[in-house]
Short mmCIF file of the C-alpha atoms (twelve columns), coordinates in Angstrom:
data_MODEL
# 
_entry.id   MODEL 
# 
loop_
_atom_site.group_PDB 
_atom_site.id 
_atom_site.type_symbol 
_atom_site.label_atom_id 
_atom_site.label_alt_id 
_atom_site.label_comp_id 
_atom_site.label_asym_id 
_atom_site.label_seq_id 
_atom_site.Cartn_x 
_atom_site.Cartn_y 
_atom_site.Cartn_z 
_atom_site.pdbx_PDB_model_num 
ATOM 1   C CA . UNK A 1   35.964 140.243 113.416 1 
ATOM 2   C CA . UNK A 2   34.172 138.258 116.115 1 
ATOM 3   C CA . UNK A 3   35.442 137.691 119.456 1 
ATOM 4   C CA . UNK A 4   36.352 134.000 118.865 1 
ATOM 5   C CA . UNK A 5   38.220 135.194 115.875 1 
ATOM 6   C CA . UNK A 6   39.974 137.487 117.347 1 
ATOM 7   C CA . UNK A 7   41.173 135.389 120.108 1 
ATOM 8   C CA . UNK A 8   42.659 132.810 117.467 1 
ATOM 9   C CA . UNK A 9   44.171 135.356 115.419 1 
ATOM 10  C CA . UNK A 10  46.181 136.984 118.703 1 
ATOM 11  C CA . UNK A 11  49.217 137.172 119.808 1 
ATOM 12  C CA . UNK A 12  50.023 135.168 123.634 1 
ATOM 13  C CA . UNK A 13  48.996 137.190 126.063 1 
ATOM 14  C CA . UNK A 14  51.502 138.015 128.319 1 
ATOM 15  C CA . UNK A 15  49.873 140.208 130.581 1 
ATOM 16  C CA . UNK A 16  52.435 143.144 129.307 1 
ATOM 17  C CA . UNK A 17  51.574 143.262 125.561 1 
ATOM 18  C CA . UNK A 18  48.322 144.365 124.150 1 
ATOM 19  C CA . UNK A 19  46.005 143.283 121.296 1 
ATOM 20  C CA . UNK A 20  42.822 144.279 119.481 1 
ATOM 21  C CA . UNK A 21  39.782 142.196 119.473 1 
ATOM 22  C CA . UNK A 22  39.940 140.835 123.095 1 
ATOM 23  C CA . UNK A 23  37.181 141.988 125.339 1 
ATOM 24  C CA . UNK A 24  39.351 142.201 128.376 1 
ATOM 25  C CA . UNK A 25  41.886 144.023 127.332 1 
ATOM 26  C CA . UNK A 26  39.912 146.859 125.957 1 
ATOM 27  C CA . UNK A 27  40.806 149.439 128.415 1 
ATOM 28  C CA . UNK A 28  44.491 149.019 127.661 1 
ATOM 29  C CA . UNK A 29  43.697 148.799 123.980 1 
ATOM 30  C CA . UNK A 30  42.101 151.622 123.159 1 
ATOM 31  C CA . UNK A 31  44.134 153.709 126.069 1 
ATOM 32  C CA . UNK A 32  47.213 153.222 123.688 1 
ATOM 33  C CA . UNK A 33  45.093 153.315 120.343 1 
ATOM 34  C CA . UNK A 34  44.550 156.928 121.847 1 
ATOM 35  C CA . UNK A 35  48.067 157.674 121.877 1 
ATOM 36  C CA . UNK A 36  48.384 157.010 118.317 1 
ATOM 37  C CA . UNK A 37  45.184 159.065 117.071 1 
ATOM 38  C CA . UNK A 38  46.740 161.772 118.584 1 
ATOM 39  C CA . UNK A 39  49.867 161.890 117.606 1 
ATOM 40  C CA . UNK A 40  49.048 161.028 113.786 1 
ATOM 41  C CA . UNK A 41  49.541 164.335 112.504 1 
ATOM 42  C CA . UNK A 42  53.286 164.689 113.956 1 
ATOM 43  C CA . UNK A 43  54.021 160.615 112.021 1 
ATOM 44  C CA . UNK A 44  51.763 161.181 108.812 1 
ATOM 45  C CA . UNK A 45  53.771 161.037 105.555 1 
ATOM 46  C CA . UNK A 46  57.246 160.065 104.610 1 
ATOM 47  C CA . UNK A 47  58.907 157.069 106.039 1 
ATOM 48  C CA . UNK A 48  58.232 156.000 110.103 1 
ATOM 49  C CA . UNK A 49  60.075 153.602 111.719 1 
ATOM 50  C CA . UNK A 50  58.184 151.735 114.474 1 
ATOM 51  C CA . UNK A 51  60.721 150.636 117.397 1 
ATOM 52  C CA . UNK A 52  58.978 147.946 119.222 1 
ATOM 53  C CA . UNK A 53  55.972 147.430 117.001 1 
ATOM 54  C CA . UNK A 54  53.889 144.954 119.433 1 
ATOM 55  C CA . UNK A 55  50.797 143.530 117.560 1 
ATOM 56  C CA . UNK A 56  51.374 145.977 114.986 1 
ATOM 57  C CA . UNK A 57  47.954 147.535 115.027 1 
ATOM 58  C CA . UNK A 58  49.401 151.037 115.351 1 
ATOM 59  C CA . UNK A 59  52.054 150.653 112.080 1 
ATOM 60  C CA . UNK A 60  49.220 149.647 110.367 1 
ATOM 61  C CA . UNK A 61  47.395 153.176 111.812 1 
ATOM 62  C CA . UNK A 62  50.166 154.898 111.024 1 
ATOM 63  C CA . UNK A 63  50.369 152.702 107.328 1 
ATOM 64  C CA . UNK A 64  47.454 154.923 106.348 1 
ATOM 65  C CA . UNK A 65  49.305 158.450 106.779 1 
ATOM 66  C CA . UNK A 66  52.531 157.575 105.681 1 
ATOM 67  C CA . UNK A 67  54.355 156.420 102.505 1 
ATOM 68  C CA . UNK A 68  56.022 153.711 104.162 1 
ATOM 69  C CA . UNK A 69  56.230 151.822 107.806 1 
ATOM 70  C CA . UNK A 70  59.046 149.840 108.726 1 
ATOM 71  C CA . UNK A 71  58.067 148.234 111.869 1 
ATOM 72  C CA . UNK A 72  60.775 146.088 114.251 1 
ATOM 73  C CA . UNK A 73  60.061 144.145 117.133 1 
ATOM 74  C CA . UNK A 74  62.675 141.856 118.797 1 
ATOM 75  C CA . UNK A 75  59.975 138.783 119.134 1 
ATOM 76  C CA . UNK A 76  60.087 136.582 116.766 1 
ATOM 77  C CA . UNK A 77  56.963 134.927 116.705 1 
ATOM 78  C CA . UNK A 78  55.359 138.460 117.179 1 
ATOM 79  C CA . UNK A 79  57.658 139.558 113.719 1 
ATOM 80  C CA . UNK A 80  55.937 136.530 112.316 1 
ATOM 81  C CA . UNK A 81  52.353 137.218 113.466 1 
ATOM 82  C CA . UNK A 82  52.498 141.795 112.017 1 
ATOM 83  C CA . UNK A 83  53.994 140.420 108.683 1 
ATOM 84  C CA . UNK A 84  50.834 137.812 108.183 1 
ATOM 85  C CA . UNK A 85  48.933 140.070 109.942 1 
ATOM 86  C CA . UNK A 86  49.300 143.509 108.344 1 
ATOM 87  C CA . UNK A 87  50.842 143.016 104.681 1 
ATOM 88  C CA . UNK A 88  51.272 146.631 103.528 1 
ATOM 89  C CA . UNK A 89  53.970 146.803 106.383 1 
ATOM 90  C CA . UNK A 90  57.607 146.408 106.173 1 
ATOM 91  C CA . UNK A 91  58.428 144.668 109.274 1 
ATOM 92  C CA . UNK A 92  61.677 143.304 110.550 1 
ATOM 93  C CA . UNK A 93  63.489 141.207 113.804 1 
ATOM 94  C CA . UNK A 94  65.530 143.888 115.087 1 
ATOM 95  C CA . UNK A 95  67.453 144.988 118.516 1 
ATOM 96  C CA . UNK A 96  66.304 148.291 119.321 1 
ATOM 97  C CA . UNK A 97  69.939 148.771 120.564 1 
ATOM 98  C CA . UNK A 98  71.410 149.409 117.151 1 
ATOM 99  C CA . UNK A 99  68.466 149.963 114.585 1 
ATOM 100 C CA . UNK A 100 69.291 148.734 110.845 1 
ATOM 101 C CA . UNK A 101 68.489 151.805 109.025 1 
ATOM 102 C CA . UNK A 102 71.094 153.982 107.304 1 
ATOM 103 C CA . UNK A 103 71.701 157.244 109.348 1 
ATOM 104 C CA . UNK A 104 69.418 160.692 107.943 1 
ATOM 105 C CA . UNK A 105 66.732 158.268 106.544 1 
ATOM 106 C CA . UNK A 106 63.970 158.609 108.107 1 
ATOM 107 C CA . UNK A 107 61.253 161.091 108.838 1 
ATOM 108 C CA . UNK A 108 59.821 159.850 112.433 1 
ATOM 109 C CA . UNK A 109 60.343 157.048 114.689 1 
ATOM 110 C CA . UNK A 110 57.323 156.240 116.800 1 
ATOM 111 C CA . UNK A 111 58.231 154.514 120.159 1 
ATOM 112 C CA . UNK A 112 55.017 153.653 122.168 1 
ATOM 113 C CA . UNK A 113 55.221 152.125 125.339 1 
ATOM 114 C CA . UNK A 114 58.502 150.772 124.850 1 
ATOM 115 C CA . UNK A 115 61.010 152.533 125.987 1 
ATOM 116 C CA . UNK A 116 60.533 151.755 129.718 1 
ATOM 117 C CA . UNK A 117 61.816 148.092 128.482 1 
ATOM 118 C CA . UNK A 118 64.896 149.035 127.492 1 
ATOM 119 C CA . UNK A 119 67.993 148.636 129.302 1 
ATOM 120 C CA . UNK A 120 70.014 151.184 127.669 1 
ATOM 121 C CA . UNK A 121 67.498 154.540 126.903 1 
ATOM 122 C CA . UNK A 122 70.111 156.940 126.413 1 
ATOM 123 C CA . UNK A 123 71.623 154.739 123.198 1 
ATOM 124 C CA . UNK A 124 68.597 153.882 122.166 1 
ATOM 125 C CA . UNK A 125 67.496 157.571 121.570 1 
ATOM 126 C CA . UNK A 126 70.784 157.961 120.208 1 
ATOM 127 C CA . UNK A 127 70.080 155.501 117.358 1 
ATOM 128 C CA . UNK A 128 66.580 157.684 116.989 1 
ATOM 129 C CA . UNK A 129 68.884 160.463 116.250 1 
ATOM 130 C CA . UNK A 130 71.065 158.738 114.007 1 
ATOM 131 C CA . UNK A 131 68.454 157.180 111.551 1 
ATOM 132 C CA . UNK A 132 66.341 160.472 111.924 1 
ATOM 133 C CA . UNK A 133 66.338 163.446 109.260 1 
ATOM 134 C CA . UNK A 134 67.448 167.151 110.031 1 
ATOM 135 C CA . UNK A 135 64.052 168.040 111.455 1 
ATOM 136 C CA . UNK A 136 62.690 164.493 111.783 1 
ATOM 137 C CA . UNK A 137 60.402 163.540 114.559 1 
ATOM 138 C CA . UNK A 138 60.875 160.928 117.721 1 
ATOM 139 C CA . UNK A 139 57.068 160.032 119.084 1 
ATOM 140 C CA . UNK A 140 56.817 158.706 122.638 1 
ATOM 141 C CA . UNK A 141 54.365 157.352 124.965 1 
ATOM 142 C CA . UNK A 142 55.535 155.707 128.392 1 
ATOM 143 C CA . UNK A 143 53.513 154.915 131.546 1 
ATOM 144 C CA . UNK A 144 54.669 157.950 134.630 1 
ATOM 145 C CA . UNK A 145 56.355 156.626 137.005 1 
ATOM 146 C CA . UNK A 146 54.705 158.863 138.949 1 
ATOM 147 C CA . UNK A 147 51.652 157.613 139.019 1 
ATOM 148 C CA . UNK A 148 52.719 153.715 137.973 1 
ATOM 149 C CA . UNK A 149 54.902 152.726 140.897 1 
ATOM 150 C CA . UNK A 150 54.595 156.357 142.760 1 
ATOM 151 C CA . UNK A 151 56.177 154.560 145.752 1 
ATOM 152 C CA . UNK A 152 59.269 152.938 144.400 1 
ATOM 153 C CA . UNK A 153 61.722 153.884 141.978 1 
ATOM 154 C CA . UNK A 154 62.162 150.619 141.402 1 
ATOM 155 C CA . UNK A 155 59.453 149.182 138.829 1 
ATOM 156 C CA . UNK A 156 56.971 146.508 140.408 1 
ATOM 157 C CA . UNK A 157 56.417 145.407 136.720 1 
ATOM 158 C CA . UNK A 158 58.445 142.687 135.702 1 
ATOM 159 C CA . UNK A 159 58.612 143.937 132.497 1 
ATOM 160 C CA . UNK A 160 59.961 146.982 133.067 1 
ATOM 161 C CA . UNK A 161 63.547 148.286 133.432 1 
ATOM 162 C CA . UNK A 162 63.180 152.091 134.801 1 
ATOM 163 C CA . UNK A 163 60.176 154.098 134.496 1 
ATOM 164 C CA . UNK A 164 60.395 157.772 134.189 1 
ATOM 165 C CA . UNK A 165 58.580 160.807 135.431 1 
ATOM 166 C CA . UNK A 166 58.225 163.629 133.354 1 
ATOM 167 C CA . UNK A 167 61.031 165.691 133.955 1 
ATOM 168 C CA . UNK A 168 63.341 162.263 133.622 1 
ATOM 169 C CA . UNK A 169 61.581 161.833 130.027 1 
ATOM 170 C CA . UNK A 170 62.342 165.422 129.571 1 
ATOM 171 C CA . UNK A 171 65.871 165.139 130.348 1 
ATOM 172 C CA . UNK A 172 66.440 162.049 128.601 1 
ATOM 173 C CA . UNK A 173 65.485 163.357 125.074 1 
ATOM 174 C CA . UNK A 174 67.353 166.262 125.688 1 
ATOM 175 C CA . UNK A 175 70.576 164.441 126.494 1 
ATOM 176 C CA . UNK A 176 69.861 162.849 123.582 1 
ATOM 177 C CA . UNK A 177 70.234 165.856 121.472 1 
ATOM 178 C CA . UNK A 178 66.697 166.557 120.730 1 
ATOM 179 C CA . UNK A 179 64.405 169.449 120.822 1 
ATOM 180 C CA . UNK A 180 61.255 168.734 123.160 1 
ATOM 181 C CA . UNK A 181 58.260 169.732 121.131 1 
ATOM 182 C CA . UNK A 182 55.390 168.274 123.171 1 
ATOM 183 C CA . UNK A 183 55.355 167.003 126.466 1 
ATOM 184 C CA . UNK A 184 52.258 165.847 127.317 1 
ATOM 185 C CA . UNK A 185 50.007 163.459 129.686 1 
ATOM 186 C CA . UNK A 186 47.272 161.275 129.662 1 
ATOM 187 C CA . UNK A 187 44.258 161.203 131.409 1 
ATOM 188 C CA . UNK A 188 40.755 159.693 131.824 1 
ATOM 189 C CA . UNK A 189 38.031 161.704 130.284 1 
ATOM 190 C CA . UNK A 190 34.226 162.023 132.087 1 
ATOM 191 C CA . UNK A 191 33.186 158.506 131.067 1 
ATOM 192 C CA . UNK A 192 36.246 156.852 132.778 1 
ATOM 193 C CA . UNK A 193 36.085 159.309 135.912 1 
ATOM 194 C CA . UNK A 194 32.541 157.833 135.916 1 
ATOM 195 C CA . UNK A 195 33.977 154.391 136.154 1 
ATOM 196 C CA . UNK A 196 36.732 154.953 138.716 1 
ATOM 197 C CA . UNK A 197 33.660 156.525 140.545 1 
ATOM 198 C CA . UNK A 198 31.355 153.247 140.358 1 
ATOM 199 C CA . UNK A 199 34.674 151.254 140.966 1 
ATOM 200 C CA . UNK A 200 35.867 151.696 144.345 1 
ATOM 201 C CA . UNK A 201 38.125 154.977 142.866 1 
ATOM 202 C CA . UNK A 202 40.159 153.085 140.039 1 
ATOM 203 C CA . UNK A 203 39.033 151.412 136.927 1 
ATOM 204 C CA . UNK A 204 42.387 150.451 136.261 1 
ATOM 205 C CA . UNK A 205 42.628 148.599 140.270 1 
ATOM 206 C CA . UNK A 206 39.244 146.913 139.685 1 
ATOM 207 C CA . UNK A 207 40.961 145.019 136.384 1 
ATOM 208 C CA . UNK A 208 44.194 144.355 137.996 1 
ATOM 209 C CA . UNK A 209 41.986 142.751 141.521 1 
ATOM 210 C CA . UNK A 210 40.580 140.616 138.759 1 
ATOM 211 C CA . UNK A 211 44.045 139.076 136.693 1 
ATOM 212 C CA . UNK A 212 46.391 139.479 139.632 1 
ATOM 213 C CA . UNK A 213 47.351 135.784 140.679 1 
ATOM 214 C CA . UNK A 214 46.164 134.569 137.252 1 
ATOM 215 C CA . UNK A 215 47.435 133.518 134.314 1 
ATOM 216 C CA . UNK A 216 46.782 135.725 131.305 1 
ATOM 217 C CA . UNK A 217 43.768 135.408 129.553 1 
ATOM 218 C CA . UNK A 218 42.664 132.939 132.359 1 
ATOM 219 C CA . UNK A 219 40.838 135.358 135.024 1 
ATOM 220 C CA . UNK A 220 37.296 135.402 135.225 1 
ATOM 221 C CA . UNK A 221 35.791 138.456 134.588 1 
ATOM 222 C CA . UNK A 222 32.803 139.942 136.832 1 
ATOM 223 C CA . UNK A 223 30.000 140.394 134.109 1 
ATOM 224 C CA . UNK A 224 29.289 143.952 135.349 1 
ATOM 225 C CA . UNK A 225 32.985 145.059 135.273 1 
ATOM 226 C CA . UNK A 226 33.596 143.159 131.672 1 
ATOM 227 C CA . UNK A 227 30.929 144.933 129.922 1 
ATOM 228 C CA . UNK A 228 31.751 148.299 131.486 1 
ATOM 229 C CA . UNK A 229 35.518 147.596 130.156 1 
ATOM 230 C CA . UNK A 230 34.948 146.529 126.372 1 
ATOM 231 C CA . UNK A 231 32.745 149.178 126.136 1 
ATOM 232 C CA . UNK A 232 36.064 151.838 126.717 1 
ATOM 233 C CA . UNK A 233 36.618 153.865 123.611 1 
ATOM 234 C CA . UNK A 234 39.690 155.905 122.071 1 
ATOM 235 C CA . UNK A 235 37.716 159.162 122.719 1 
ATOM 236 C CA . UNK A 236 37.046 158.051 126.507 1 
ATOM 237 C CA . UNK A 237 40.815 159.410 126.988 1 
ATOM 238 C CA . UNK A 238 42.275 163.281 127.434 1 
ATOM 239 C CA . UNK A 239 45.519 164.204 126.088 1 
ATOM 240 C CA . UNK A 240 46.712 167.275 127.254 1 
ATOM 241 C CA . UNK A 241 49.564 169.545 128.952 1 
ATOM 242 C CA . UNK A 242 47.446 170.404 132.259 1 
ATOM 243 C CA . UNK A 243 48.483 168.139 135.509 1 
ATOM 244 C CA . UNK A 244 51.103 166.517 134.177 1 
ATOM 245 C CA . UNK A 245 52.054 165.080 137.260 1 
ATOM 246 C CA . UNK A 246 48.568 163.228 137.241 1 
ATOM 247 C CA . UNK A 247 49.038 161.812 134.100 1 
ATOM 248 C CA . UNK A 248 48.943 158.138 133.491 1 
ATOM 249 C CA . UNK A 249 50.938 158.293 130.461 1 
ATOM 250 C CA . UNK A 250 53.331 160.449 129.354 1 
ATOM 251 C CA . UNK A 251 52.973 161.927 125.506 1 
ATOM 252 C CA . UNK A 252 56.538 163.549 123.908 1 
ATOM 253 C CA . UNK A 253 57.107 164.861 120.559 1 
ATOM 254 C CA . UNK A 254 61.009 165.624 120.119 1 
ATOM 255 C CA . UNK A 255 62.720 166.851 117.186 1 
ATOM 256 C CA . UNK A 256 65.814 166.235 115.576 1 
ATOM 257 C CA . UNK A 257 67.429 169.409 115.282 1 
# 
């Protein structure tokens, strides 16, 4: 798909929400596109529910290892876009506080970048364990706090209702009744250490100096820094259990016991 055409076929741009297909916000693409790859094997067959599906690029990933997807966003016009979008999904309008599934149903519920939106995390996981299957798997990915807002407990993104550090995510799906298979982070690999290097320390600053003040989709984009950021790949991330502190993202795998 072309760049034009991918720009007509995207969602808004919020400056939260990612999408495919838009040079700019390939960094943040394929950083979460990572995510998924790796946890595949621990969402592959069965049925996965998707709480907070986004775009819906990673149900459809996840379409291709599983028997059946069920993905549920609150958004309307974002429900509307993943059903046109990506027809071999099941997708639904649905408040992640009470999730319409019958409880011991399914087999995983993936949960990227979503639960730091959420008001109430604690019933939220609940309803994970509720809808999950003895031995059933929760996925999670969710920017650490501690290296997000590492000054303020507070979150400086609008979007955002509490961030957690590891040992809050850690606690959290405990509480929740689960057993904490993986807990992991994520990191840059050599090609993006090579970037933070050439920008000032931080990749990830030298993008936010650029849209900061602007409305999304409306910055313009040094040519050096634009090329060097749609050329980010999946494989240009680590996932791994060393540093965990350090991590930008935090990786779980919990299981229903």
């Amino acid at each position: 798909m072309s760049t034009s055409s991918a720009r007509a076929e995207a969602l808004h741009l919020t400056g939260e929400r990612t999408v495919p297909g838009i040079p700019e916000e390939t960094y943040w693409f394929r950083r979460h596109e990572a995510a998924y790859l790796a946890l595949l094997p621990h969402v592959s067959g069965g049925t996965v529910l998707e709480a907070g599906c986004g775009e819906g690029y990673g149900a459809a990933l996840i379409a291709g290892h599983a028997e059946r997807v069920l993905a549920l966003d609150y958004d309307e016009p974002t429900v509307a876009h993943v059903a046109r979008r990506y027809p071999e999904l099941a997708v639904a309008r649905a408040n992640l506080a009470w999730l319409p599934v019958r409880s011991s149903t399914v087999d995983a519920v993936a949960n990227f970048q979503v639960i730091e939106h959420l008001w109430d995390q604690g019933g939220f996981l609940a309803e994970c364990h509720r809808i999950l299957r003895p031995g059933g798997r929760l996925v999670v990915t969710t920017p650490n706090r501690l290296t997000f807002t590492p000054d303020s407990d507070t979150p400086l993104n609008p979007y955002h209702t509490r961030e957690l550090a590891p040992s809050e995510l850690d606690e959290l799906l405990r509480g929740a009744g689960f057993e904490v298979q993986l807990l992991h982070g994520l990191h840059h690999g050599p090609g993006l250490r090579v970037l933070d290097e050439r920008y000032g320390g931080s990749i990830i600053e030298a993008q936010l100096d650029v849209v900061m003040g602007q409305l999304p989709g409306q910055a313009t984009w040094p040519e050096p820094l634009l090329t060097d950021v749609a050329a980010v790949r999946a494989g240009d991330f680590e996932i791994h259990g060393e540093r965990l502190a350090e991590s930008l993202d935090l990786v779980a795998v919990a299981v229903r016991p």
